[in-house]
DORO-170600 format. One record per residue (C-alpha): residue in three letters; x, y, z. Coordinates in steps of 0.001 Angstrom, whole numbers. Layout:
BEGIN
   residu      east     north        up
      ALA         X         Y         Z
...
This chain:
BEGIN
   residu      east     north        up
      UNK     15147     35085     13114
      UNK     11433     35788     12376
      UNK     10636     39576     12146
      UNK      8985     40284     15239
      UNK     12692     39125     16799
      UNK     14388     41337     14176
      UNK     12266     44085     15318
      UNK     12341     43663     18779
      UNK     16435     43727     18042
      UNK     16334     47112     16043
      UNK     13905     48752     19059
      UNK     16780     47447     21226
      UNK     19628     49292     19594
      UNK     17950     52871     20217
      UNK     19799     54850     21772
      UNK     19754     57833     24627
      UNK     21252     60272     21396
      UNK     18014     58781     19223
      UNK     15516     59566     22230
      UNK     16883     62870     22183
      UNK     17100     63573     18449
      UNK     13543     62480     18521
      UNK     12728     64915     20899
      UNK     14000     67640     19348
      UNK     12320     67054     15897
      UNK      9514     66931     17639
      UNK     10106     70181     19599
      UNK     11182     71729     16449
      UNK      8222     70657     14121
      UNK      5942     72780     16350
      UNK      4611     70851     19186
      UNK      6821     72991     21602
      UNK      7764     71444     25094
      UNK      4822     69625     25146
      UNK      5672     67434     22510
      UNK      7824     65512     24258
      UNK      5858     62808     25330
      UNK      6884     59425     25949
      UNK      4533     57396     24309
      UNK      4003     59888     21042
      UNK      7710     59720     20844
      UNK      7785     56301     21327
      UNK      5506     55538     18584
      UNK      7682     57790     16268
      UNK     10456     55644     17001
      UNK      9312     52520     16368
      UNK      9927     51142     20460
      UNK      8440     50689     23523
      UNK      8210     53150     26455
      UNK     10647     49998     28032
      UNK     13145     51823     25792
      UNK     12969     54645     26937
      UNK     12670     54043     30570
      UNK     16260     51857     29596
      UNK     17779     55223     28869
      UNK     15625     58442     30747
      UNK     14101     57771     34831
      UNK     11428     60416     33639
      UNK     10350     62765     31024
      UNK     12551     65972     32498
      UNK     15607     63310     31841
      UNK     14882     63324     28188
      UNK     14114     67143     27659
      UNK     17961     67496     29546
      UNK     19220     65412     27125
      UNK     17436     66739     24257
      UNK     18889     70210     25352
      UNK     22252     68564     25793
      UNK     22001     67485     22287
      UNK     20567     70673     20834
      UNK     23856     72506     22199
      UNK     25905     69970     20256
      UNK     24191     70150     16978
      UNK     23855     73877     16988
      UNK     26498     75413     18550
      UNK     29542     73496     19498
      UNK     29396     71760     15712
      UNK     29151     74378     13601
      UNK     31859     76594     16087
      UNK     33961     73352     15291
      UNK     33098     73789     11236
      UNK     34321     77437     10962
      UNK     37237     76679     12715
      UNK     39207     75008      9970
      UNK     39058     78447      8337
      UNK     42354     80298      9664
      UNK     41057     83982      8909
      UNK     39285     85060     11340
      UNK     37156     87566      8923
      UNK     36458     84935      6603
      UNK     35438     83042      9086
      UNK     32646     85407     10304
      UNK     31691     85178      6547
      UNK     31013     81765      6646
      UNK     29799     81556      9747
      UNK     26883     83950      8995
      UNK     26416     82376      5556
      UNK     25901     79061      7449
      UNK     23083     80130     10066
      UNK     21657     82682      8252
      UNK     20948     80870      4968
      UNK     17846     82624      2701
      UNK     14497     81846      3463
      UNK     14825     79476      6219
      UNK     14728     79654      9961
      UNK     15260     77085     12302
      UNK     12258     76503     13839
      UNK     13923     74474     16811
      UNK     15363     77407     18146
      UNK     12036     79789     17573
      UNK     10181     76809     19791
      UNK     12761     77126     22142
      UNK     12877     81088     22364
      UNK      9342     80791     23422
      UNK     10033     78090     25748
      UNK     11533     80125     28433
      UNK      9762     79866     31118
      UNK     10740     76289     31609
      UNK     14101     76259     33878
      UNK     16017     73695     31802
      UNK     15038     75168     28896
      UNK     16265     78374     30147
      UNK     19662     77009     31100
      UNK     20063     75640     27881
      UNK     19437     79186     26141
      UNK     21469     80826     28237
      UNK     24465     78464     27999
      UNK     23958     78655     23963
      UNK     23735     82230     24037
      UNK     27206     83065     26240
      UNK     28707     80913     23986
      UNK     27662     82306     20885
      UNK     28391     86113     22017
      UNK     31488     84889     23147
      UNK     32502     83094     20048
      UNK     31609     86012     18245
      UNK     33573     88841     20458
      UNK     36486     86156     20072
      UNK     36350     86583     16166
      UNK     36369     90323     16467
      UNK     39309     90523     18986
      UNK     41197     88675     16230
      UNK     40199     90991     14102
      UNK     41698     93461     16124
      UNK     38641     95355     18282
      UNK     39614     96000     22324
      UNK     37829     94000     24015
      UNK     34431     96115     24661
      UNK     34102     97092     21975
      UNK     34429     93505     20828
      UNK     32003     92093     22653
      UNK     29847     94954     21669
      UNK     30272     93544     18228
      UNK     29595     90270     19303
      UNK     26363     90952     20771
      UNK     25188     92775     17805
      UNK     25914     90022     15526
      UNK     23879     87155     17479
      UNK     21282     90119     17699
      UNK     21214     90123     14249
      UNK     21199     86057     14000
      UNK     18224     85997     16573
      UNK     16339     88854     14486
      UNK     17032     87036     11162
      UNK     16043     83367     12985
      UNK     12623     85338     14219
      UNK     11774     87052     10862
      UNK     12396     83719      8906
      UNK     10036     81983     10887
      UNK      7015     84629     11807
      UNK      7504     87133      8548
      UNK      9499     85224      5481
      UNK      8586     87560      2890
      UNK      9956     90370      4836
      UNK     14101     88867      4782
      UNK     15564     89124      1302
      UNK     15145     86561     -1432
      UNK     17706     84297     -2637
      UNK     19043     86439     -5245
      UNK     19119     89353     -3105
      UNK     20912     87534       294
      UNK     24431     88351      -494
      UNK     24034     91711      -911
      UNK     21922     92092      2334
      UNK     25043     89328      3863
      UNK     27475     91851      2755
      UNK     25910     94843      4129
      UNK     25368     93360      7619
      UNK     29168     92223      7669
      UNK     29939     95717      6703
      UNK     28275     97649      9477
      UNK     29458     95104     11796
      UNK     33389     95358     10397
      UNK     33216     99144      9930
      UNK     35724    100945     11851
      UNK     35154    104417     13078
């Protein structure tokens, strides 16, 4: 098999998943919505826009997918992750260790935040962000807040993730450095334990 065959074999085994992962680093690396662009994309991959009209009728196809995949990656896997902990506290802990790590924000989600306006994109937050509050106010019934006031809880925490995400991408020098994040960890999961 001469290369161009070998080539023309790997550009054959993309997949719908790589489209998609493709589209979200290029989301995420600041080009916004608008980076998602068939033949920039395509290029990045190494294929053909044939690939991708194997996989996606049209761009919107992709962007659903990317979503799709962005809900995987970033919600549903790391839920799954903190699960094998059994205590519910502990898993908070790691939780917020995990998505809140020092100096670093994920600047997928920031493009996304500011993406709103677009209706898939705004599906896609808004799926995300029940989830999250709900996997949170799940945690803190465990931990044995009503309902409420659970939920409550919940909603400050992913506040807190969302402000954290925010400042780590506009303002780094104004979250903690690395030395200092577990103290500024612990305090957070103290105001949002405390009980009255």
């Amino acid at each position: 098999m001469d290369m161009v065959q070998r080539q023309q074999t790997k550009k054959a085994r993309l997949s719908a998943r790589d489209w998609a992962d493709a589209a979200l680093a290029a989301i995420g690396e600041g080009g916004g919505l608008a980076a998602v662009a068939v033949e920039p994309l395509a290029a990045r991959l190494g294929a053909t826009k044939g690939s991708f009209y194997w996989h996606f009728g049209n761009r919107e196809a992709l962007i659903e997918a990317a979503l799709a995949r962005w809900v995987e990656a970033d919600t549903e896997e790391i839920i799954t992750a903190v699960e094998t902990e059994p205590d519910p506290e502990r898993r908070l802990r790691r939780l917020f260790t995990e998505i809140t790590k020092p100096a670093t924000a994920d600047p997928l989600e920031v493009s996304l935040l500011a993406s709103t306006d677009h209706p898939q994109v705004a599906a896609a937050l808004r799926q995300v962000t029940e989830r999250r509050i709900g996997y949170l106010a799940g945690l803190f019934t465990e931990l044995g807040f009503a309902g409420d006031e659970a939920r409550r809880r919940g909603l400050m925490a992913y506040s807190f993730y969302l402000g954290h995400t925010q400042l780590g991408h506009a303002v780094p020098s104004a979250l903690p450095v690395r030395e200092e994040f577990p103290a500024y960890l612990e305090a957070t999961m103290d105001a949002l334990l405390r009980r009255e």
